[in-house]
BADRENVEX-942378 format. One record per residue: x, y, z of N, C-alpha, C in turn; residue in three letters. Coordinates in steps of 0.02 Angstrom, whole numbers. Last residue first. Layout:
BEGIN
+--------+--------+--------+--------+--------+--------+--------+--------+--------+--------+
|    nxx |    nyy |    nzz |   caxx |   cayy |   cazz |    cxx |    cyy |    czz | koltor |
+--------+--------+--------+--------+--------+--------+--------+--------+--------+--------+
|      X |      Y |      Z |      X |      Y |      Z |      X |      Y |      Z |    ALA |
...
+--------+--------+--------+--------+--------+--------+--------+--------+--------+--------+
//
This chain:
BEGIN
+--------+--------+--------+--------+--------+--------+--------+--------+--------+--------+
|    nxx |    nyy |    nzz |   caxx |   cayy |   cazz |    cxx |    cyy |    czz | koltor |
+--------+--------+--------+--------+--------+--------+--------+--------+--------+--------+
|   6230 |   4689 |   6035 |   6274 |   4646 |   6081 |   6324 |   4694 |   6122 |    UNK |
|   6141 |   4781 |   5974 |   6118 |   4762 |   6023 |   6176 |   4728 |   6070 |    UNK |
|   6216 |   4776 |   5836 |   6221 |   4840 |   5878 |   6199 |   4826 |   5944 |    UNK |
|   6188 |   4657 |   5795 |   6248 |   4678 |   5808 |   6277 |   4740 |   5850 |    UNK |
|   6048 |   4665 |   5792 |   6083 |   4621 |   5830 |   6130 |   4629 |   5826 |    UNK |
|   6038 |   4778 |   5691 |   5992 |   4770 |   5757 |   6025 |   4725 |   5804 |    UNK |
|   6088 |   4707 |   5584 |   6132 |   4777 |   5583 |   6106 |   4767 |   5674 |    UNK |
|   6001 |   4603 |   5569 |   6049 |   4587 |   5574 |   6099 |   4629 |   5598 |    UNK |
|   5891 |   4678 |   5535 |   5891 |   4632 |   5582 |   5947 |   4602 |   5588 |    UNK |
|   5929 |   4753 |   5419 |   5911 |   4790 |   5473 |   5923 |   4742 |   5536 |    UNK |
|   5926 |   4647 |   5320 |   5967 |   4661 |   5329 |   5987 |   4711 |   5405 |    UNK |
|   5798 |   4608 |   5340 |   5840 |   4543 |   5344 |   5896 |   4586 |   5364 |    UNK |
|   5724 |   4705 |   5286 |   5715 |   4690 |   5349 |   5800 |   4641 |   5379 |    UNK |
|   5818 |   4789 |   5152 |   5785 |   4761 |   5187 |   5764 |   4763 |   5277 |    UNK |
|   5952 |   4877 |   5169 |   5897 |   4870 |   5098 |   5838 |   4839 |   5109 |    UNK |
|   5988 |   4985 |   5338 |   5981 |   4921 |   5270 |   5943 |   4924 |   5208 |    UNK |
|   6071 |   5036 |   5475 |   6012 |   5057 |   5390 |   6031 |   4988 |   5334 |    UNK |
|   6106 |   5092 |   5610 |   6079 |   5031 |   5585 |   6023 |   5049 |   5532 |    UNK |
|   6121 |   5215 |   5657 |   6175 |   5186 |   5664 |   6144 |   5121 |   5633 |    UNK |
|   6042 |   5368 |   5563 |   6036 |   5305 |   5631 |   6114 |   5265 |   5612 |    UNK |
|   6097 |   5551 |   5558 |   6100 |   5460 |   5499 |   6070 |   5403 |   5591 |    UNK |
|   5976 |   5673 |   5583 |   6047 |   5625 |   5605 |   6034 |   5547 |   5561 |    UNK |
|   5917 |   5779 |   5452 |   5931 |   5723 |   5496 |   5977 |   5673 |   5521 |    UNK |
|   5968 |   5805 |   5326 |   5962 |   5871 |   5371 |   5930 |   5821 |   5467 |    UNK |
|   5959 |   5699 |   5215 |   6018 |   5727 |   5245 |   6023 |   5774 |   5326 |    UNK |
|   5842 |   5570 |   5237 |   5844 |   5639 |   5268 |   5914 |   5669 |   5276 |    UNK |
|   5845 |   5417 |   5163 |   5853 |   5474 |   5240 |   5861 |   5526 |   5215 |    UNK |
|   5716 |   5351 |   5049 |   5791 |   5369 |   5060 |   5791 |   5409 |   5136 |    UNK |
|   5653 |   5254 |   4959 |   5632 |   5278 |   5025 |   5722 |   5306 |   5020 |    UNK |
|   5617 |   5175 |   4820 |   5611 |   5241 |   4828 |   5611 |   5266 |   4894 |    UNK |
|   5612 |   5022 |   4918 |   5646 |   5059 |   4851 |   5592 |   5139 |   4860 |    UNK |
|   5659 |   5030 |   5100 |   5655 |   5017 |   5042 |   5655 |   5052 |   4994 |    UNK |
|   5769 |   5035 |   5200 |   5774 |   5089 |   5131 |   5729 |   5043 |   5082 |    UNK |
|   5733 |   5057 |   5364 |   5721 |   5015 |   5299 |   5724 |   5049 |   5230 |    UNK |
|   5830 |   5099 |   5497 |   5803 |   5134 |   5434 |   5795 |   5063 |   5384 |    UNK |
|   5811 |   5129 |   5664 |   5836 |   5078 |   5613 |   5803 |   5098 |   5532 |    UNK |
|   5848 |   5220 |   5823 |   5803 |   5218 |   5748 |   5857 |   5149 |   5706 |    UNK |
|   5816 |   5266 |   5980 |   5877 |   5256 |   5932 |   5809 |   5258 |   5878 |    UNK |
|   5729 |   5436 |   6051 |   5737 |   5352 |   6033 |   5784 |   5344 |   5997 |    UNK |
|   5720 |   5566 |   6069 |   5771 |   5526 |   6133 |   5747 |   5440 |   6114 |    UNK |
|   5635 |   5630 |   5975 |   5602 |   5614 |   6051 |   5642 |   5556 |   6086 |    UNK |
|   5723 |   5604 |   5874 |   5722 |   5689 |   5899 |   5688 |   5665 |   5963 |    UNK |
|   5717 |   5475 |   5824 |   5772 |   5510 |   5865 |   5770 |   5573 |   5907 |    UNK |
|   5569 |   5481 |   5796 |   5602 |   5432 |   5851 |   5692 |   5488 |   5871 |    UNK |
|   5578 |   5578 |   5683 |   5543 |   5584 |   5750 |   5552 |   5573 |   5809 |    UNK |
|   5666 |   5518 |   5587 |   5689 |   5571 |   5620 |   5646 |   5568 |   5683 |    UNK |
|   5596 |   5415 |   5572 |   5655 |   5376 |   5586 |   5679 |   5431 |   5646 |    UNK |
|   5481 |   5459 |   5517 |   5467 |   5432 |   5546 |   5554 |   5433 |   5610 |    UNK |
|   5561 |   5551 |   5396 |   5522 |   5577 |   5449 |   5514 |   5523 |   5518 |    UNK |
|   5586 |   5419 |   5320 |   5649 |   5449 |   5344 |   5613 |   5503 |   5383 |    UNK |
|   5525 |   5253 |   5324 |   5523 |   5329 |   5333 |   5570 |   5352 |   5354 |    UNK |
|   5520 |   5157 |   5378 |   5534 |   5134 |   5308 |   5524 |   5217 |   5273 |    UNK |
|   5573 |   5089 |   5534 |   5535 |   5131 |   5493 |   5576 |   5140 |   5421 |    UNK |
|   5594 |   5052 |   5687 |   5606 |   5014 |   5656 |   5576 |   5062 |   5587 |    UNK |
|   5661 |   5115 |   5874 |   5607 |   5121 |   5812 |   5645 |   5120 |   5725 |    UNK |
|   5692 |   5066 |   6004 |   5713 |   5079 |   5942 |   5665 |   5072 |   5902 |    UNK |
|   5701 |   5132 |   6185 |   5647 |   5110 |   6104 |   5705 |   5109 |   6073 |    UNK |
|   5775 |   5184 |   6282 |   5778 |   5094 |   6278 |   5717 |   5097 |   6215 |    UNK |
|   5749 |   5327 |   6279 |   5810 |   5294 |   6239 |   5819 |   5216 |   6235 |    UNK |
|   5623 |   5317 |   6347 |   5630 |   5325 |   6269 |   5688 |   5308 |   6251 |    UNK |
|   5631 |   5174 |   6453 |   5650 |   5259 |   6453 |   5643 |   5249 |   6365 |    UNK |
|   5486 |   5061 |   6475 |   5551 |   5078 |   6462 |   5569 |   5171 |   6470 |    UNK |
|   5358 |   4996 |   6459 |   5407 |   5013 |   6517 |   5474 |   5039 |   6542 |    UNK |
|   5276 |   5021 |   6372 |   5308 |   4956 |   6374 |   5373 |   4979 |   6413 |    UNK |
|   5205 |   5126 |   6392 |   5160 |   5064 |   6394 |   5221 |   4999 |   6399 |    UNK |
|   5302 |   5233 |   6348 |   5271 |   5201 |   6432 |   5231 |   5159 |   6435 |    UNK |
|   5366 |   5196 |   6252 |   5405 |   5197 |   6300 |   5379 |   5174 |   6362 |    UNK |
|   5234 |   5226 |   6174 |   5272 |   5172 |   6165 |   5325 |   5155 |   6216 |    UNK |
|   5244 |   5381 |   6212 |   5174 |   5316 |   6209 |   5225 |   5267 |   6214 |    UNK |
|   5329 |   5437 |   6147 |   5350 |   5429 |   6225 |   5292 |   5365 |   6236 |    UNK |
|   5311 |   5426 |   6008 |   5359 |   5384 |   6026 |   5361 |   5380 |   6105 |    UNK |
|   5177 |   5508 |   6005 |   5154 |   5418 |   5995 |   5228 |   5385 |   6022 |    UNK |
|   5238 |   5644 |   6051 |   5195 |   5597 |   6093 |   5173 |   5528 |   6075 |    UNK |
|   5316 |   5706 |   5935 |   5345 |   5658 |   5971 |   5306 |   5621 |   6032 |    UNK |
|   5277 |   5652 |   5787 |   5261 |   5725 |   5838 |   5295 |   5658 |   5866 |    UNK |
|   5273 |   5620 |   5657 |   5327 |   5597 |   5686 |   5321 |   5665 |   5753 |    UNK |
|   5128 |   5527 |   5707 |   5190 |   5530 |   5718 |   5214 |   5565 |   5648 |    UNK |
|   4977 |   5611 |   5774 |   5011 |   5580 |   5727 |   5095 |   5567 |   5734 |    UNK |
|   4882 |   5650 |   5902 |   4953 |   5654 |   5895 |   4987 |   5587 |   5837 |    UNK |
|   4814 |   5556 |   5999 |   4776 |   5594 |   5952 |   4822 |   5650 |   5921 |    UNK |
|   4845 |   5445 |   6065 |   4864 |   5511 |   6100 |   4850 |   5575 |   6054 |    UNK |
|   4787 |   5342 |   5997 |   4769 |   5351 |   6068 |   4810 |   5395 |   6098 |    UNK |
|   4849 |   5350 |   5849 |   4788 |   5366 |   5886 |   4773 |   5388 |   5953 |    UNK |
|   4948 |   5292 |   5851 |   4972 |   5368 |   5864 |   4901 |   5383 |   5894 |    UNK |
|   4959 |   5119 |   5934 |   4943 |   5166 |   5884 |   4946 |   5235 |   5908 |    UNK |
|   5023 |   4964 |   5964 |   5011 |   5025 |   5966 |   4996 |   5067 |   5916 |    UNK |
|   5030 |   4790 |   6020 |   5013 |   4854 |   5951 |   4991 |   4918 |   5966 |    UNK |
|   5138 |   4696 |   6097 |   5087 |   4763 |   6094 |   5104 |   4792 |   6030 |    UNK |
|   5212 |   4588 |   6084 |   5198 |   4586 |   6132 |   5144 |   4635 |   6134 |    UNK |
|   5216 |   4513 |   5930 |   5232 |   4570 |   5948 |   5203 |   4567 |   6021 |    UNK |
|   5184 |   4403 |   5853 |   5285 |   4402 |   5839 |   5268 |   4488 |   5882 |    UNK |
|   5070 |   4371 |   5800 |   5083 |   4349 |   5871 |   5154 |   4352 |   5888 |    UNK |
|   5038 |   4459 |   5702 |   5030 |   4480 |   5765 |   5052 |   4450 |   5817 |    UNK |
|   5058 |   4406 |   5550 |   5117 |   4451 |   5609 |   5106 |   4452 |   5669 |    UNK |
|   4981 |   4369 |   5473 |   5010 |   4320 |   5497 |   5058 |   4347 |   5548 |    UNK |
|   4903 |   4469 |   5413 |   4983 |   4457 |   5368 |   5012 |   4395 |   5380 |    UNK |
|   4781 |   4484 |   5472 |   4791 |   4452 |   5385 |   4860 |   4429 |   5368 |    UNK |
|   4843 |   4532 |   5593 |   4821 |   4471 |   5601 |   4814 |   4445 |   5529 |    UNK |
|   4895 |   4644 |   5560 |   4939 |   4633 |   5563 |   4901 |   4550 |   5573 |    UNK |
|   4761 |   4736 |   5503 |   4813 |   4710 |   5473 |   4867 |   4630 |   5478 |    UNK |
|   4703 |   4736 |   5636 |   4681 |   4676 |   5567 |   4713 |   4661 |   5511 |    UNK |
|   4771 |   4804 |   5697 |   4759 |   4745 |   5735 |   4737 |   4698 |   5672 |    UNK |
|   4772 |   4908 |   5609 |   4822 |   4909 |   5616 |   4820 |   4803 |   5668 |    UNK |
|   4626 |   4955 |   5658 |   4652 |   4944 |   5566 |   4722 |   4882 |   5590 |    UNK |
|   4616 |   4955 |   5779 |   4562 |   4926 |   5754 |   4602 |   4894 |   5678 |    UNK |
|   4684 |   5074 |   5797 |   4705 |   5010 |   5836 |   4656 |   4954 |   5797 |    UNK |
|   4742 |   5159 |   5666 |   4689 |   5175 |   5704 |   4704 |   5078 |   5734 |    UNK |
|   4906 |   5209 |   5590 |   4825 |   5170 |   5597 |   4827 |   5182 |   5639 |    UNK |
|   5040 |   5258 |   5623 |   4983 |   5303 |   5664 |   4915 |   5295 |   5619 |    UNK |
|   5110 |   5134 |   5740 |   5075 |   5148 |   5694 |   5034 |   5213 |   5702 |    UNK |
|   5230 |   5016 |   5813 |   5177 |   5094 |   5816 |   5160 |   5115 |   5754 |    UNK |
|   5231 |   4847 |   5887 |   5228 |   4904 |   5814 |   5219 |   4963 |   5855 |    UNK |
|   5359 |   4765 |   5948 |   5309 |   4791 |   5972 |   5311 |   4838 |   5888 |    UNK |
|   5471 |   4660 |   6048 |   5450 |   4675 |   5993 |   5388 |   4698 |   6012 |    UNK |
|   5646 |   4602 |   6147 |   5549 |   4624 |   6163 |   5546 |   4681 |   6080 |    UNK |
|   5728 |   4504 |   6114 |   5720 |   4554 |   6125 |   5652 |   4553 |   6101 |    UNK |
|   5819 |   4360 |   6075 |   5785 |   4380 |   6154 |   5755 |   4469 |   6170 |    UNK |
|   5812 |   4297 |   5970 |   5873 |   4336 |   5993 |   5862 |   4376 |   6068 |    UNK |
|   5688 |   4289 |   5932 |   5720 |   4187 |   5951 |   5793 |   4237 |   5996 |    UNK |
|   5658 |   4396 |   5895 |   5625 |   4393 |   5938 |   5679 |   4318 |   5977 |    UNK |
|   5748 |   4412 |   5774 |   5758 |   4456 |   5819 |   5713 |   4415 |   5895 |    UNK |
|   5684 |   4303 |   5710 |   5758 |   4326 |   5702 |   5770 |   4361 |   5770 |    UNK |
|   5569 |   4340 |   5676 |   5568 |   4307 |   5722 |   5632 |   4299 |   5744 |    UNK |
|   5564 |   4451 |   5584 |   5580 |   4455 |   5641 |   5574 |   4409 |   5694 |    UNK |
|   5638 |   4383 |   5469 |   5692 |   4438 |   5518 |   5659 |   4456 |   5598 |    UNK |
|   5539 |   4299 |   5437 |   5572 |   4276 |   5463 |   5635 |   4302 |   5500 |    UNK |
|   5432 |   4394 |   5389 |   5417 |   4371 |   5452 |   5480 |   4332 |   5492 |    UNK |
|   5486 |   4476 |   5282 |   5481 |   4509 |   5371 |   5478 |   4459 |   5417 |    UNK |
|   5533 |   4448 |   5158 |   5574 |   4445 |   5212 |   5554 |   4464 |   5288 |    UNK |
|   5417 |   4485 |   5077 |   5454 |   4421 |   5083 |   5494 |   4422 |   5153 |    UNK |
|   5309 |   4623 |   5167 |   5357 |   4593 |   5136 |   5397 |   4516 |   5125 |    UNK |
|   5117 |   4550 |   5178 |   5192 |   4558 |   5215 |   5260 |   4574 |   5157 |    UNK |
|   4985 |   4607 |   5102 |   5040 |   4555 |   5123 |   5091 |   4585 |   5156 |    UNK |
|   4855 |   4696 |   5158 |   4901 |   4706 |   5134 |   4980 |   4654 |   5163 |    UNK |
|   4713 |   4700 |   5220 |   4727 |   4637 |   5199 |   4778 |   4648 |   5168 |    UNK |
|   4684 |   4851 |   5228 |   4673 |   4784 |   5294 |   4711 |   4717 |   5298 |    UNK |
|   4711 |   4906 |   5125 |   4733 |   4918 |   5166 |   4739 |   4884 |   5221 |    UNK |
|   4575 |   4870 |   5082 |   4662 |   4865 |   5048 |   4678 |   4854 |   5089 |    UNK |
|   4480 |   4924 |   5117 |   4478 |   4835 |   5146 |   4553 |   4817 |   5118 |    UNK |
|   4513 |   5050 |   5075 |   4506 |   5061 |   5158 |   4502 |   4968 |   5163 |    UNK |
|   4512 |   5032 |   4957 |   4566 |   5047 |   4972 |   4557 |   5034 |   5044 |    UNK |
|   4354 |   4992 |   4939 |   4405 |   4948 |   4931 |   4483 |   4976 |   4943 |    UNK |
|   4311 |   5106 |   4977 |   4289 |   5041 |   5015 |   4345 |   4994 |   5003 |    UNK |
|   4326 |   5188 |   4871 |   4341 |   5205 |   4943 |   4335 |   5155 |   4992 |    UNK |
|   4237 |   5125 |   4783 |   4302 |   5119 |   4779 |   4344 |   5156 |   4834 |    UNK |
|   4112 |   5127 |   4812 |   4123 |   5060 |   4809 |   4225 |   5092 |   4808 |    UNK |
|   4105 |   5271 |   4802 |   4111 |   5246 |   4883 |   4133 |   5157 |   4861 |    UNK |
|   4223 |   5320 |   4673 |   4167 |   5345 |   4698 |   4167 |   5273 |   4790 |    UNK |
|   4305 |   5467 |   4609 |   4326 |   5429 |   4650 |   4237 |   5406 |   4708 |    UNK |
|   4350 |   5531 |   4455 |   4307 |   5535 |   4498 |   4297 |   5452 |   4547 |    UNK |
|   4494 |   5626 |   4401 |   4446 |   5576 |   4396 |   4413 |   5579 |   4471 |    UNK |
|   4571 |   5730 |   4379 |   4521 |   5726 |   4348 |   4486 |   5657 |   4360 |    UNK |
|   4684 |   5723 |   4447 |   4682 |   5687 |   4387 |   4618 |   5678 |   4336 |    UNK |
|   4666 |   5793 |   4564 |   4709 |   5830 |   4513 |   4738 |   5780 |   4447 |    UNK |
|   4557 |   5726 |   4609 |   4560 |   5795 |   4596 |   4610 |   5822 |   4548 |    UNK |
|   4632 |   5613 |   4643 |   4568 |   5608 |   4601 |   4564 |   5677 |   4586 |    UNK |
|   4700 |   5658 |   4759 |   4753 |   5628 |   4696 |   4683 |   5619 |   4638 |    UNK |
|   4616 |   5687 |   4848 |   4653 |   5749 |   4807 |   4708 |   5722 |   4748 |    UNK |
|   4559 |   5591 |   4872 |   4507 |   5641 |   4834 |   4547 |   5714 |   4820 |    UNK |
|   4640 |   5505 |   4946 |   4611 |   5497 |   4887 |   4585 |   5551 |   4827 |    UNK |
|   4644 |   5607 |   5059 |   4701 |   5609 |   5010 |   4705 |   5559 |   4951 |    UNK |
|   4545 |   5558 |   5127 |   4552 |   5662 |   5100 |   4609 |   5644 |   5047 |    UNK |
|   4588 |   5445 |   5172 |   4532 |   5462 |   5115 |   4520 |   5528 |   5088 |    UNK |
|   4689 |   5473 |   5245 |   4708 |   5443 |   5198 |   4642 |   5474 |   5136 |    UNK |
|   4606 |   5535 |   5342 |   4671 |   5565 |   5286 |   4682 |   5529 |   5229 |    UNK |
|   4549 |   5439 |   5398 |   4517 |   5482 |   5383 |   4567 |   5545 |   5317 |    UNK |
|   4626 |   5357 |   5463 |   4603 |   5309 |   5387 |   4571 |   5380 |   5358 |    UNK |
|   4707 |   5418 |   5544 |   4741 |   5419 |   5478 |   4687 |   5385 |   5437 |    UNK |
|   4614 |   5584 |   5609 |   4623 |   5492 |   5608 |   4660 |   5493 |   5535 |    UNK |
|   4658 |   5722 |   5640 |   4618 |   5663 |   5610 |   4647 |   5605 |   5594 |    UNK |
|   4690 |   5853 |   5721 |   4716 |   5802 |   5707 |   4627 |   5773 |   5681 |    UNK |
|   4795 |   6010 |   5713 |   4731 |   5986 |   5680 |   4704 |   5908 |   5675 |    UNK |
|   4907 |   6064 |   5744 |   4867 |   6048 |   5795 |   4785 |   6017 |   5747 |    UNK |
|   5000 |   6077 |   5624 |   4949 |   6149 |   5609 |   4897 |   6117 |   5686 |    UNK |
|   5099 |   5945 |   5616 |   5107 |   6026 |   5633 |   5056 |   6076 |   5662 |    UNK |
|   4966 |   5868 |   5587 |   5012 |   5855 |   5649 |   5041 |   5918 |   5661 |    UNK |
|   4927 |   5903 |   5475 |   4880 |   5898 |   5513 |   4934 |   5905 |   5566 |    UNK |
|   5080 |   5897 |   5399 |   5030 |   5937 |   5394 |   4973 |   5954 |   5455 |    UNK |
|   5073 |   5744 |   5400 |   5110 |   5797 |   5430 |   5101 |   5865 |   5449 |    UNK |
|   4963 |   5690 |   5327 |   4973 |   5689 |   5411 |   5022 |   5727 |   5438 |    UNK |
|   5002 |   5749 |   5197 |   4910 |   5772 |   5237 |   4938 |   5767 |   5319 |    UNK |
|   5080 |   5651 |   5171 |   5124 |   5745 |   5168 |   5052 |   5754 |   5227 |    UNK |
|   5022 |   5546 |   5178 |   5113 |   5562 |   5211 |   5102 |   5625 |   5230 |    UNK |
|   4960 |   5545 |   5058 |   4915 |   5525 |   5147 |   4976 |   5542 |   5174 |    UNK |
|   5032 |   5573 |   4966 |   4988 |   5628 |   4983 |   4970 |   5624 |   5067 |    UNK |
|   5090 |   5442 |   4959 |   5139 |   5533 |   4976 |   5078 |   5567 |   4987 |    UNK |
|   4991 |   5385 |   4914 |   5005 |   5352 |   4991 |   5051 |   5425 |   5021 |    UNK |
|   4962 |   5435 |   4807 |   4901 |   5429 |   4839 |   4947 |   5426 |   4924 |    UNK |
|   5087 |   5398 |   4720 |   5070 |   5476 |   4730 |   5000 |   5482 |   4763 |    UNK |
|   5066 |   5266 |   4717 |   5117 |   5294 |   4777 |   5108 |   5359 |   4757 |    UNK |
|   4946 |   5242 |   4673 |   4957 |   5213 |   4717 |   5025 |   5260 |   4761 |    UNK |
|   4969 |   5282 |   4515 |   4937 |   5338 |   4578 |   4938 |   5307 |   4656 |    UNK |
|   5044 |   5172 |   4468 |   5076 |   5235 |   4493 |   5046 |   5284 |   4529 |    UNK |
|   4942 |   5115 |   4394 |   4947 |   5098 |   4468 |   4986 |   5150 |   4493 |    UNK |
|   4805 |   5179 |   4314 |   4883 |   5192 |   4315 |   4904 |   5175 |   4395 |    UNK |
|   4683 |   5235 |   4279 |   4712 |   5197 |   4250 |   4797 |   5177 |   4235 |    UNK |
|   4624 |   5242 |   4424 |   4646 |   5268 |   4382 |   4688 |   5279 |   4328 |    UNK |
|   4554 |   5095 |   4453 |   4532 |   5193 |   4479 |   4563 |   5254 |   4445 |    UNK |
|   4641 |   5035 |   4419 |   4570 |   5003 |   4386 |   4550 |   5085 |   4424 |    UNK |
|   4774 |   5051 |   4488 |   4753 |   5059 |   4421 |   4678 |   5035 |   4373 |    UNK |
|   4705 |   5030 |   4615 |   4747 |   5121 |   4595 |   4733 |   5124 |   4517 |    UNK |
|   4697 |   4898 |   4620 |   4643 |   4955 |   4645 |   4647 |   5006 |   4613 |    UNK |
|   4823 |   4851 |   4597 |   4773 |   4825 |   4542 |   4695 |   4887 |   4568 |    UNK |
|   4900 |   4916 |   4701 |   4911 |   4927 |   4638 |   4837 |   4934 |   4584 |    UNK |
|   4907 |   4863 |   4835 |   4867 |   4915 |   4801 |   4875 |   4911 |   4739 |    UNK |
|   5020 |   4802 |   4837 |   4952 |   4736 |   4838 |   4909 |   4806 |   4806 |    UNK |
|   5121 |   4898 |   4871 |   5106 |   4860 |   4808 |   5033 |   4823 |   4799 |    UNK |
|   5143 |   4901 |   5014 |   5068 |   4930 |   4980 |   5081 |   4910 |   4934 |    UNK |
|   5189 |   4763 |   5110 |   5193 |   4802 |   5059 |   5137 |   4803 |   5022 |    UNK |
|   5233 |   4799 |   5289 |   5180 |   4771 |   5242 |   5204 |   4801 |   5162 |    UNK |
|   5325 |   4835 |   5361 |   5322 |   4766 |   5367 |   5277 |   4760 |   5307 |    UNK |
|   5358 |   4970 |   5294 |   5401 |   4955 |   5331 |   5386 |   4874 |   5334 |    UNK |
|   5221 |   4997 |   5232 |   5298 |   5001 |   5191 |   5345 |   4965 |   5242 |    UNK |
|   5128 |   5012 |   5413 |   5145 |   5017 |   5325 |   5215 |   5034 |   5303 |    UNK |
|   5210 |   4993 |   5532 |   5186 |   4929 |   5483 |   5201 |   4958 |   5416 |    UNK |
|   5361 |   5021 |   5652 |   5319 |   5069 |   5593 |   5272 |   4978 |   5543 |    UNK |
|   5425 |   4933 |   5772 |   5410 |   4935 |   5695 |   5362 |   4983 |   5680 |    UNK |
|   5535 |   4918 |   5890 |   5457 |   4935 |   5890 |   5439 |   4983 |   5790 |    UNK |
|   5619 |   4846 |   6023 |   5636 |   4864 |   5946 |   5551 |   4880 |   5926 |    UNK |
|   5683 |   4875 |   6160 |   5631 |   4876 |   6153 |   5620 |   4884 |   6068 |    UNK |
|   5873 |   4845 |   6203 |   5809 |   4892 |   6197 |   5753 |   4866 |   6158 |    UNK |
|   5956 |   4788 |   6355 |   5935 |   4781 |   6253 |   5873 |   4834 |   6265 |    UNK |
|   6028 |   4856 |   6479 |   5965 |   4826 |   6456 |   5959 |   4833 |   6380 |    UNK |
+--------+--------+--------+--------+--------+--------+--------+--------+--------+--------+
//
């Protein structure tokens, strides 16, 4: 049986870039954009280890107010508003939609996990133009268990009927990528730019510069 291919959104299908013009009118430097999004990274891991869980839009926003903290600036609600409607309405990479219809015209069942909240992650993927290229959107949420714990990857297994080793999980994360493997899933790695793997983690058998390229590594390995 092909396996069940199931995407990570943020970085992976969407690109936070669109943040930028926010990050740098908040602080005068779009570059806090990706020392904002590492923070919301490191916070959920963190939470996820120590049994402490909170919603990711809820991290994320703790992790506004610690990149504002250690820049001295002051982060106020009109602008917490607008990262949290960011975030909603964040374009697609160039290349996603057509790798994955790629994959889908190739006869294999598609699906996200996310650890957004079902609500975020559903409005995302409807602004981008993505949603109807997935049979189910999932989220870490509904087992209140951030990923890369391993209960959002068995989630995904059992809603969409499979053994964890029939997932492959699709991610622009080298935690993420690890997770899936360590909970008995394959993995596909998106390198985008600044994303690299995890030496101290098993390499996946399908890594690219892109989607395009992943989707292609995905169907070769699938035959």
């Amino acid at each position: 049986m092909k396996r069940v291919i199931v995407f990570d959104v943020n970085e992976t299908l969407l690109d936070l870039a669109a943040l930028d013009p926010i990050f740098a009118r908040v602080f005068g430097d779009a570059a806090a954009r990706v020392a904002w999004f590492d923070q919301v990274l490191h916070s959920a891991l963190v939470a996820t280890v120590t049994d402490a869980y909170s919603d990711f839009g809820t991290v994320g926003m703790a992790a506004l107010e610690m990149v504002a903290a250690r820049r001295g600036a002051t982060v106020g609600e009109a602008d917490r508003t607008a990262v949290r409607e960011g975030m909603r309405t964040l374009p697609p990479h160039p290349e996603v939609r057509e790798s994955l219809e790629r994959l889908r015209d190739a006869g294999l069942r598609l699906a996200t996990l996310t650890n957004n909240a079902l609500p975020v992650v559903e409005a995302q993927l409807a602004n981008a133009g993505l949603r109807d290229l997935f049979e189910q959107v999932l989220s870490a949420d509904e087992v209140r268990r951030l990923k890369p714990a391993p209960e959002p990857y068995r989630l995904a297994a059992e809603r969409l009927g499979v053994e964890t080793g029939q997932v492959r999980l699709v991610a622009a994360h080298a935690w993420d990528v690890a997770g899936a493997q360590r909970a008995g899933c394959a993995a596909a790695f998106v390198a985008r730019p600044g994303r690299v793997l995890d030496p101290l983690a098993p390499r996946p058998d399908v890594v690219g510069a892109d989607l395009r390229e992943v989707a292609a590594g995905i169907l070769g390995a699938e035959r």
